[in-house]
C-alpha positions as CSV (number, residue, x, y, z in Angstrom):
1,X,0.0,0.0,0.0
2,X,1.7,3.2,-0.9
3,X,0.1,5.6,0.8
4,X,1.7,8.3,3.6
5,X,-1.8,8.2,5.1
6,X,-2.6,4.2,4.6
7,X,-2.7,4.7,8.5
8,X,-6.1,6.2,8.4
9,X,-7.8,3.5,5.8
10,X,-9.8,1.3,7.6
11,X,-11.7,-0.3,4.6
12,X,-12.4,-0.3,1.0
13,X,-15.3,-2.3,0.1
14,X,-16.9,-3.4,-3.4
15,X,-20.5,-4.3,-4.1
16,X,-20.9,-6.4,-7.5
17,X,-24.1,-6.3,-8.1
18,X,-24.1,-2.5,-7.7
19,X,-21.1,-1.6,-9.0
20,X,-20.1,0.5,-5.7
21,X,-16.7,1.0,-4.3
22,X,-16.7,2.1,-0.4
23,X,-13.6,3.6,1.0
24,X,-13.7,3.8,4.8
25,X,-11.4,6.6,7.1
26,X,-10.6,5.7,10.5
27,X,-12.0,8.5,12.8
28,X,-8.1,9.4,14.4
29,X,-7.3,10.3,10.9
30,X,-4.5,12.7,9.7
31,X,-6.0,13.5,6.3
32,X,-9.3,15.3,7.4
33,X,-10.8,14.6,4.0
34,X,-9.4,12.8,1.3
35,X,-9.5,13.7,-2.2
36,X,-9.9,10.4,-4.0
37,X,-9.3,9.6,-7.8
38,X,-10.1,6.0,-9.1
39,X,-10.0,3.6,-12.2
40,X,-10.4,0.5,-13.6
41,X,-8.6,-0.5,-16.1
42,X,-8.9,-3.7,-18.2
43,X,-11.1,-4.4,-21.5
44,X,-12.4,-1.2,-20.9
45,X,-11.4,1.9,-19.0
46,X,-13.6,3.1,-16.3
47,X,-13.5,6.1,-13.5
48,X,-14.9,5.9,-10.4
49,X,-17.2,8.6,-9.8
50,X,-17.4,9.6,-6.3
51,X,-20.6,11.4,-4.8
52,X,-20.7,14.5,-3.7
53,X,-21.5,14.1,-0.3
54,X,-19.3,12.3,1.9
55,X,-20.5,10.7,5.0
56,X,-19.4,10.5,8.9
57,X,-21.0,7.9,11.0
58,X,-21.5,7.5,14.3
59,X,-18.0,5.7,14.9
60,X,-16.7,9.3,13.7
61,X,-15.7,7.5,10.3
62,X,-15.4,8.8,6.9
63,X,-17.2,7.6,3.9
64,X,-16.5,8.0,0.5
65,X,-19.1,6.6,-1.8
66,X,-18.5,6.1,-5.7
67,X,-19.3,4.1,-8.6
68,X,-18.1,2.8,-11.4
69,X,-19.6,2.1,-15.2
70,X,-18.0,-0.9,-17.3
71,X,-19.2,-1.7,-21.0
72,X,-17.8,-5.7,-20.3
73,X,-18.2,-7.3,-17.2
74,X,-14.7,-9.3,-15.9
75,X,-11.5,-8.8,-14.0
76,X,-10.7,-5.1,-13.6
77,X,-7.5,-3.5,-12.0
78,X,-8.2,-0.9,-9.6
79,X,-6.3,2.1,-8.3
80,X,-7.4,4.4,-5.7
81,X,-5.3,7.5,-5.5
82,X,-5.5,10.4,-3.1
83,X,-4.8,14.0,-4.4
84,X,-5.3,16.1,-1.0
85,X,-6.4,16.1,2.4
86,X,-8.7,19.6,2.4
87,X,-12.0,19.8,-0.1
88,X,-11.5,22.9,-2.3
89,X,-14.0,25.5,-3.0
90,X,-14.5,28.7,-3.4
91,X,-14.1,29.6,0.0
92,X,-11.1,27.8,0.6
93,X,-7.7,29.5,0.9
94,X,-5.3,27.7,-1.0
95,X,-2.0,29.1,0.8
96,X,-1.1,26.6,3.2
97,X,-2.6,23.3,1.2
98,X,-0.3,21.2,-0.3
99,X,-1.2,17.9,-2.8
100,X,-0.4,14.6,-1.5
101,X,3.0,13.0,-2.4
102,X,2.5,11.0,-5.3
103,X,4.8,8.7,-4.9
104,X,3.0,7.6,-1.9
105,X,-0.8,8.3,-2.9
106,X,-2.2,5.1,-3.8
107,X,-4.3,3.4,-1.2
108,X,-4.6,0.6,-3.2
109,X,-2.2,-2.6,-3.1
110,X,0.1,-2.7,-5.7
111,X,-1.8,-5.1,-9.2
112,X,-5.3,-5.4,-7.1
113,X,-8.1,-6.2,-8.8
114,X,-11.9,-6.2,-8.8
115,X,-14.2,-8.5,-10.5
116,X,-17.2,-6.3,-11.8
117,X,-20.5,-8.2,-12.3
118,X,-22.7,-5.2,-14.3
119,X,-22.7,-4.7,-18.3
120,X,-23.6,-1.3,-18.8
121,X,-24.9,-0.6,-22.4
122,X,-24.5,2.1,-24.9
123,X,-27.6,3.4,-25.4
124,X,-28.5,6.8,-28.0
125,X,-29.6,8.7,-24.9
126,X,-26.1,8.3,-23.4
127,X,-24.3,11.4,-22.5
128,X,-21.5,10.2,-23.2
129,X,-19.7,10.5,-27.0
130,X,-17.6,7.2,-26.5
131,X,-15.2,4.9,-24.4
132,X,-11.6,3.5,-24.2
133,X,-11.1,-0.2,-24.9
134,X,-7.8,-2.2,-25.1
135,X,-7.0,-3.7,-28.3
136,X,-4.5,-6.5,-27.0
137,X,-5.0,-9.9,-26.3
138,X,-3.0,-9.9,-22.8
139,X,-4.9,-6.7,-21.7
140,X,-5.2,-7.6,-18.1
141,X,-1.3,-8.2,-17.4
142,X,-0.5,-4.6,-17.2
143,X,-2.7,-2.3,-14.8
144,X,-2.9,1.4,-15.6
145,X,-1.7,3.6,-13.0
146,X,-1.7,7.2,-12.9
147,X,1.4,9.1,-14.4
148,X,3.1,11.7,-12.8
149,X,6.6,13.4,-12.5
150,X,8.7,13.2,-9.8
151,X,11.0,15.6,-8.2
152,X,14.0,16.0,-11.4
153,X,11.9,14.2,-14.0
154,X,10.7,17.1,-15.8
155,X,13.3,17.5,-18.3
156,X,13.7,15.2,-21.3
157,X,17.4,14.4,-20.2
158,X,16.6,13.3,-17.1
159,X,14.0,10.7,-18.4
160,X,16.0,7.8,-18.1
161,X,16.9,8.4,-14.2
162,X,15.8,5.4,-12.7
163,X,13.5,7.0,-10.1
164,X,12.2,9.0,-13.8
165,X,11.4,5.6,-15.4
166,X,8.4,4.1,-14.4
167,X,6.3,7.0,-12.8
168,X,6.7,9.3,-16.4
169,X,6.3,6.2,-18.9
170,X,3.3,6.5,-21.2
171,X,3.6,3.1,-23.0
172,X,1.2,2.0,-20.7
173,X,-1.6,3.8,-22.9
174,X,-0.3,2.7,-26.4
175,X,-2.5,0.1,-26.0
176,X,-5.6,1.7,-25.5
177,X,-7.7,3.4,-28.3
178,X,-10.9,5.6,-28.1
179,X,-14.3,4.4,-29.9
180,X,-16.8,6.8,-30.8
181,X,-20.7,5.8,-29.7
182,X,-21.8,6.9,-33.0
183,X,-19.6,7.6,-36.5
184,X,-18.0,10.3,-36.3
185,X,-15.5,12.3,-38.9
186,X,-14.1,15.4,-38.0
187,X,-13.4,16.3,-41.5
188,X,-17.3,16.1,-42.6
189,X,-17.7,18.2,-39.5
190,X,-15.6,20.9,-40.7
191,X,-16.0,20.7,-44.7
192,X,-17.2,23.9,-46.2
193,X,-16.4,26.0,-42.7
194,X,-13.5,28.2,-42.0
195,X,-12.4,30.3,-38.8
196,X,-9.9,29.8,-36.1
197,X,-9.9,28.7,-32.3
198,X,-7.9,30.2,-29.8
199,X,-6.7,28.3,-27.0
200,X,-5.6,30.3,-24.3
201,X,-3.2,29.0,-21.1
202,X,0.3,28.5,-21.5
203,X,1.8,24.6,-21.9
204,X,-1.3,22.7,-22.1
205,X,-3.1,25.4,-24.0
206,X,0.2,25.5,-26.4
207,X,0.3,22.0,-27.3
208,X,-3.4,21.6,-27.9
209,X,-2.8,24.5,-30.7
210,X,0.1,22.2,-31.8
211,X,-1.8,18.9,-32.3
212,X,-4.7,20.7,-33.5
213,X,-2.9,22.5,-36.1
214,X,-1.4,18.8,-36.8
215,X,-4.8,17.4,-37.0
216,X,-6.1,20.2,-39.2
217,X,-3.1,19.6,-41.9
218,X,-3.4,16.0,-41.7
219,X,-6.9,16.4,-43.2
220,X,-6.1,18.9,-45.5
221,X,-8.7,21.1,-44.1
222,X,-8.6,24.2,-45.6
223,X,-9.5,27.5,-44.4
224,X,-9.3,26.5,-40.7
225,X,-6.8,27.1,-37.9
226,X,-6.0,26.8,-34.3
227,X,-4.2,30.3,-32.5
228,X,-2.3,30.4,-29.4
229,X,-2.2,33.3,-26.5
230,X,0.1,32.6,-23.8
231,X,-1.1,33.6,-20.3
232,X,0.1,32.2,-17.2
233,X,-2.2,33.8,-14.7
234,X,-5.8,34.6,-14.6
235,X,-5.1,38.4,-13.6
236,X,-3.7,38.4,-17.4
237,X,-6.9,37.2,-18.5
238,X,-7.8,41.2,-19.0
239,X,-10.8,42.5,-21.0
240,X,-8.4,43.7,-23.7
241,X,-7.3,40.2,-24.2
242,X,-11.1,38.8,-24.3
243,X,-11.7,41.3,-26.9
244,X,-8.9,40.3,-28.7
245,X,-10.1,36.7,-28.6
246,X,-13.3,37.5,-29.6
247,X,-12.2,39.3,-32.6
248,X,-9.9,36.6,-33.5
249,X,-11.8,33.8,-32.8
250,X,-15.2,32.1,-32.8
251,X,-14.4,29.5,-30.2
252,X,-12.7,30.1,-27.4
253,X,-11.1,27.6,-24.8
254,X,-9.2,28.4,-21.6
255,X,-7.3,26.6,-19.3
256,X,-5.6,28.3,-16.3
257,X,-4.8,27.4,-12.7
258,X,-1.5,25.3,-12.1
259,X,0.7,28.8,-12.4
260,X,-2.2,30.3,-10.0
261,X,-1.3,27.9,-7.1
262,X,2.5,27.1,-8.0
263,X,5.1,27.7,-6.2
264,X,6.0,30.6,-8.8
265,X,4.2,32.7,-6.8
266,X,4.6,34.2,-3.3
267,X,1.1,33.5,-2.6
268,X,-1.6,31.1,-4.1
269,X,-4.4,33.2,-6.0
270,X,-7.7,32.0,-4.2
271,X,-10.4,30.7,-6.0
272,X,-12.4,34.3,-5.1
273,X,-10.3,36.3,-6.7
C-alpha cells in the first residue's frame, strides 16, 4: 500500500451487483478529507465517480461513496489515489494546502483487482460520446496507474533516471484506443467551414494548438486554424485580451490554474479572486 496516510484506511469495500466501491477513514485520521481519484482498467477503462457528499457515521468515520460504469463485465484492476487532504472550494484559501505526495498516494495494493459483475450498455440517450477499450489480447497483465513526474523528472534528459522511469512512462496507454458511440468524422464536421480557435493558457493550452494545427493539416482542411495566446495567470486574462479573442476567434477555450497555485508565486491566488 503506498500511501503516507494508509494509516487512516480502515476499509475499502466493493458491491458487484451494484457496481459500488466504499472507502472507509478511520475517525483518528490525519487526512481530514481525502480527495480520492479512481480507475479501472482492463477491456475497458472506467473512472470511479465519487458522490458529492461524503459521509461520517457514528464511529466518527469517513465515507466516501463512488461508482463505477463498465461496457464488459470481468476482471478489472483498480487504483485508488488520493490528491489532497482539504476539499477545495471557493471559500477555501489555498495558501497553506499542499497535494499529496504522489509517490505515496495510492491506497490501493500494488496489481489489485476487482471483478465487476454489471454490463452497462451504450444506449443513444447516453451522455457520453464514446469509451476506451484495449486492443490487445494480454490486456489484463498490465494495470494502468496514474502518471506523474517526480522531483527531477521534468526534463527530457533526465527521463532515463531510474527514479524518472516508471512514474513518467506513457507506453502503458499505447494500448488503449478511443471508440466513438456513433460515427464520427471530424473532417465532414468541418468541410465547407472556416475560422480559427484560440486556446488560451500556456503549456497545455500551447500543445493543444500544436496537435490541432497537426490534426487540421493532416486532413487537408482548408480555411481552418487553431491560435495560441500565452497567459500564465488569470489576472492576465484582462478585458483587452477577451476582446482580442473574440475578434480573432469564434471558439474560445481556456485553461488556467496550475501557475495560479504554483510555487512561482509568493502566494496562491484564491479561488475568489
Amino acid at each position: 500500500m503506498k500511501s503516507h496516510i494508509a494509516a487512516d484506511l480502515k476499509t475499502i469495500l466493493h458491491i458487484p451487483s451494484e457496481a459500488k466501491i466504499i472507502v472507509h477513514f478511520s475517525q483518528n485520521r490525519s487526512c481530514s478529507h481525502p480527495q480520492l481519484i479512481g480507475r479501472l482498467s482492463g477491456l475497458f477503462l472506467s473512472k470511479v465517480k465519487w458522490e458529492d457528499r461524503n459521509l461520517v457515521n457514528t464511529n466518527g468515520e469517513y465515507i466516501v461513496v463512488g461508482h463505477y460504469n463498465v461496457l464488459s463485465p470481468g476482471q478489472y484492476f483498480i487504483e485508488i489515489i488520493v490528491t489532497m487532504c482539504t476539499q477545495l472550494d471557493v471559500d477555501v484559501d489555498p495558501t497553506n494546502i499542499c497535494m499529496v505526495d504522489p509517490a505515496y498516494h495510492r491506497l490501493t495494493q500494488e496489481n489489485a483487482t476487482i471483478d465487476a459483475d454489471i454490463e452497462r450498455a451504450i444506449r443513444d440517450d447516453n451522455s457520453e460520446i464514446g469509451f476506451w477499450f484495449h486492443n490487445m489480447k494480454n490486456r489484463n497483465s498490465t494495470p494502468l496507474y496514474t502518471r506523474y513526474q517526480p522531483n527531477g523528472c521534468r526534463l527530457p534528459e533526465n527521463y532515463g533516471l531510474e527514479h524518472c522511469k516508471g512514474p513518467i512512462d506513457v507506453t502503458r496507454f499505447a494500448p488503449y484506443e478511443f471508440n466513438f458511440v456513433h460515427s464520427f468524422s471530424l473532417e465532414e464536421q468541418l468541410r465547407g467551414k472556416s475560422g480559427r480557435i484560440c486556446y488560451v493558457g500556456a503549456s497545455h493550452a500551447r500543445v493543444l494548438t500544436r496537435f490541432s494545427n497537426l490534426i487540421i493539416t493532416k486532413l487537408q482542411i482548408q480555411n481552418f486554424a487553431a491560435y495560441h495566446r500565452d497567459l500564465r495567470f488569470a489576472a492576465n486574462l484582462t478585458q483587452v485580451v477577451v476582446k482580442e479573442m473574440q475578434n480573432r476567434c469564434p471558439k474560445v477555450v481556456v485553461g488556467m490554474g496550475q501557475w495560479d497555485v504554483s510555487r512561482a508565486v509568493s502566494r496562491p491566488t484564491a479561488f475568489a479572486e
